[in-house]
N, C-alpha and C positions, 0 to 999 in steps of 0.2 A: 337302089338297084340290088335287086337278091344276087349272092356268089353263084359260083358254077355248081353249088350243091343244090339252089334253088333256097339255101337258106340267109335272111338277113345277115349284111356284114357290118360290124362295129368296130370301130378304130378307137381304142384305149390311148391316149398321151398322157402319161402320167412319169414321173421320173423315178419312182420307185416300183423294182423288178418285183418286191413281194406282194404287193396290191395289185400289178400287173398281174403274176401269176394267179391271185385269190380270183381275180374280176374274171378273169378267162377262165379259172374254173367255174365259175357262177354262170357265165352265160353259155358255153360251152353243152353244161350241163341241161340249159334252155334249149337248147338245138338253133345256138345262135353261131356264127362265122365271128371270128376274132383275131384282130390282129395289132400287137402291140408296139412303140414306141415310147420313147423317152424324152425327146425334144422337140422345138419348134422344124429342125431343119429334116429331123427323120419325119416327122408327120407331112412336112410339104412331098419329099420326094416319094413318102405311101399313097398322097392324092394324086400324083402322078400316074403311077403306075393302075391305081385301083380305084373302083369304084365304091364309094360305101351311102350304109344308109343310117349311120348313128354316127357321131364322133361325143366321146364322153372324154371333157377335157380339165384336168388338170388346172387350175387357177394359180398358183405357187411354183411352177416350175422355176428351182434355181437357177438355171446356164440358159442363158441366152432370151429369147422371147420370154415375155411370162402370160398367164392364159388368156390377159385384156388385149394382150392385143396381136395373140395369135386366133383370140377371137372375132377381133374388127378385119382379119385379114381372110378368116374365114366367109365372114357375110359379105365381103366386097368378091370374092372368088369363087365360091362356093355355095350352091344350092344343097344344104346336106343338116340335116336339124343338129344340135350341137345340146350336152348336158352337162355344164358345169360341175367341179368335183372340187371340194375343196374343204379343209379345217378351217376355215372363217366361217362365222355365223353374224356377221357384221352386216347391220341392215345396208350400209353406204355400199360396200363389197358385194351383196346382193343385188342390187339395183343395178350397181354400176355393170355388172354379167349380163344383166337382162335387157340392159338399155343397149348393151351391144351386139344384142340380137341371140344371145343361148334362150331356149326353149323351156329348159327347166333348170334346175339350180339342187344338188345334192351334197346335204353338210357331211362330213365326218365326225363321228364313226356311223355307220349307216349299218341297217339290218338288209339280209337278202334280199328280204319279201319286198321292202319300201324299194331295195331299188332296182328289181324286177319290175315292178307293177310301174314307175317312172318312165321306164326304157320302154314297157309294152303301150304306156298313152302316150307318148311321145311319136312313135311310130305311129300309132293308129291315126293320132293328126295328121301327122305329114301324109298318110299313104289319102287319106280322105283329102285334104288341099288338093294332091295329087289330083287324084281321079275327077275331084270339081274342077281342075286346071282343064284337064284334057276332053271332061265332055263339054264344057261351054267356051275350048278355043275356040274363035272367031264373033264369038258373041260375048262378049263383057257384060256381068250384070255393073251400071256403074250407078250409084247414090248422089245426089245433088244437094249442096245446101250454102246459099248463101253466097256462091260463085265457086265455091268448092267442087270437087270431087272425088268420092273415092270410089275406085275401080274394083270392086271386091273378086275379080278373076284375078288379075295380075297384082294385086296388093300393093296398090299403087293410088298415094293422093296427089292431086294437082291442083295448083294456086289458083285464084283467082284472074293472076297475071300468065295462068295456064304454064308454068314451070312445075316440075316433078319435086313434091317435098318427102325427102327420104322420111320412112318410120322404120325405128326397131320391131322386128318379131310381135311383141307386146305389145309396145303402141299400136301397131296395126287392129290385134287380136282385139284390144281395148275403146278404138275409135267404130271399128264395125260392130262390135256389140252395143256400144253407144244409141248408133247413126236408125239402126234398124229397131229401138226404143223411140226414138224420139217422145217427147210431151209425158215418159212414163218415170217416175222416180226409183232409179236403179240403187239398190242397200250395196253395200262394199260386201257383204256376204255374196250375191250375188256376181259383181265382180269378180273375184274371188272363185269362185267356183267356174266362172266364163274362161278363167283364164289355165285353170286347171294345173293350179301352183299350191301342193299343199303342204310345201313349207312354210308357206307362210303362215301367221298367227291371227287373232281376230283383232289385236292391236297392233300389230303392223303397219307400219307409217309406208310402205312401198308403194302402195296404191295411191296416195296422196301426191307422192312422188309423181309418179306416173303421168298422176291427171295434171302435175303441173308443168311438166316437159310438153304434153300433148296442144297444154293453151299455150304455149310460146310460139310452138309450131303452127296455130292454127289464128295467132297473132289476139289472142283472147284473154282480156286483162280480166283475174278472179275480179277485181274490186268492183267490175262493173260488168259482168260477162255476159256475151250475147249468141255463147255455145254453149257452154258446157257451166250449170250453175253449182254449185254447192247446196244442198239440202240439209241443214246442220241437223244429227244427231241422225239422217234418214240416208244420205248417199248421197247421189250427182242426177243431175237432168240432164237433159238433152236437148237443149230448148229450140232451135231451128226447124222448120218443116222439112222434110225431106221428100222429094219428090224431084222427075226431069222438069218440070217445072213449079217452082215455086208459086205463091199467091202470100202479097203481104198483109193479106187479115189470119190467115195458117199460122203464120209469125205471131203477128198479135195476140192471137188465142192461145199459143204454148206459152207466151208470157205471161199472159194471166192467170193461166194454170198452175206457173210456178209460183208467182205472187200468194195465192192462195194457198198451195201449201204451206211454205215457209218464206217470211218476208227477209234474207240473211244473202249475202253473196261470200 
């Protein structure tokens, strides 16, 4: 939600006043709305009062909350894209942000320009989710595979046993880019670029990560996998049909699809 100037508002949580002051000058300068904090309990009573459309948080906060899980407190209450800040460059540290639903991830010490252009695709996402939210309310496009579903309006999968399985931000971004592949061999470049994370590196183990949270949740053992395969040296498949209704020779042909690429799980 734009401020009453009509310009985006960003909520800074960081505990240090001179990087507050540096960041407010930088976006200020953008003809962005800015409004700072220092800790977990000022950021809650600023979502109080205000409505915003960035929160760029702090990961290290010493007193009180620290940013994992003033983060998990955000995606449980909060509809508001969120941008990690932080002096770790720790893949575990990385993951572990994005697995709790932050959007993007920005190391220190950072240049203007990298984290201008972070805050302007971050935005541009969410405002696009947005707007697909509100022209297809009442009509859900929903994916089917295998008793699954995921809802790609409300960004929502459900079981088999038709129970709601939470995903991260990422997981989400990463199971619909998948689902809407099917039968096609997806490169981790590609990934990568879906997810529009470019911190990360081309040897980055986080996507691996990713894909292997996503088979737990999707109850998909790699050793034998009957979603999502490993393509060694090429990416990941997709190997299910995806349609509202399935056909089990659909099945059988993306298996043999993948056989023939690479015979590896």
């Amino acid at each position: 939600m734009a401020s009453a100037s009509g310009s985006e508002f960003i909520l800074i949580v960081d505990d240090d006043p001179r990087l507050c002051r540096l960041l407010r000058r930088y976006l200020t300068s953008e003809s962005y709305e800015v409004e700072t904090v220092h800790d977990g309990q000022q950021m809650k009573r600023a979502l109080d009062d205000q409505s915003f459309d960035l929160i760029i948080l702090d990961l290290n906060l010493p007193y009180g909350e620290d940013g994992f899980s003033l983060a998990s407190y955000l995606r449980a209450t909060w509809d508001v894209p969120i941008i990690m800040l932080t002096g770790r460059s720790d893949c575990v540290d990385k993951v572990a942000g994005l697995e709790l639903g932050a959007d993007d991830y920005i190391t220190k010490p950072f240049e203007r320009r990298e984290l201008i252009a972070r805050i302007r695709s971050v935005l541009r996402r969410s405002n696009i989710r947005n707007a697909a939210s509100e022209t297809a309310y009442g009509t859900p496009k929903i994916i089917r595979f295998s008793g699954w579903a995921l809802d790609l309006t409300r960004h929502e999968l459900i079981s088999p046993a038709n129970e709601n399985v939470e995903l991260t931000s990422y997981e989400y971004q990463l199971l619909s880019f998948l689902v809407q592949r099917a039968g096609r061999v997806i490169s981790r470049d590609e990934i990568l670029d879906s997810l529009a994370n470019r911190d990360w590196q081309p040897y980055d183990r986080s996507i691996d990560v990713l894909i292997s949270k996503l088979r737990r949740k999707l109850n998909d053992d790699a050793r034998s996998p009957r979603i999502i395969k490993t393509i060694r040296g090429d990416g990941y498949m997709f190997l299910v049909a995806t349609s509202p209704r399935q056909k089990a020779t659909q099945i059988a042909d993306l298996d043999r699809v993948a056989s023939l690429v690479h015979d590896n799980t």
